[in-house]
C-alpha positions, 0 to 999 in steps of 0.5 A: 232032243228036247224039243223032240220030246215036246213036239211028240207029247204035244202029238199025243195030247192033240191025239188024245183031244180029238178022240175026248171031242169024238166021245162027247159028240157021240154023246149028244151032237155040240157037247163038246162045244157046249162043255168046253164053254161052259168049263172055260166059264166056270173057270173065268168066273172061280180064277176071277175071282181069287184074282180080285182078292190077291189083289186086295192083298197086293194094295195092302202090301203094296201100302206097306212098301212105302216104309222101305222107300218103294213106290206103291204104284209100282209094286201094285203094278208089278205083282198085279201083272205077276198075278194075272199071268198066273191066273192066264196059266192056271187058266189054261191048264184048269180048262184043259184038265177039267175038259179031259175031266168032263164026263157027261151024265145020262138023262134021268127023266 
């Protein structure tokens, strides 16, 4: 039953994709293409980084766990990875929102 439900929300928002790309493209021909890589951009630029600082974070704190006999490499390791399969989802889910998001402005000349 689950797996029914994901399978028809997916449907609906590969529906709802192609109608987004067709609006753009009326807009000016490669717009979609055009936006997409520019909002794929700005967020590789944004979650980068807010990904470096976390990490600046995590060797303080990783530091730290040498008081409670752990290896700060380790640790550094294991929240770095933790970090930046957050960044890979946060990622996703930004560039989708903001391409759904996107609306172009008209020309003012």
């Amino acid at each position: 039953m689950r797996r029914r439900h994901r399978a028809r929300h997916l449907q609906r928002q590969l529906e709802g994709g192609r109608g987004r790309e067709a609006a753009l493209e009326e807009v000016k021909g490669g717009l979609s293409l055009e936006a997409s890589r520019y909002l794929s951009l700005l967020q590789t630029d944004t979650l980068w980084k807010q990904h470096m600082q976390a990490l600046n974070y995590v060797k303080d704190f990783a530091g730290l766990k040498v008081y409670a006999q752990e290896d700060p490499l380790e640790v550094y390791r294991t929240e770095g990875l933790a970090l930046y399969e957050n960044m890979q989802k946060a990622f996703e889910q930004n560039t989708a929102f903001s391409y759904f998001s996107y609306e172009p402005r008209a020309d003012q000349k």
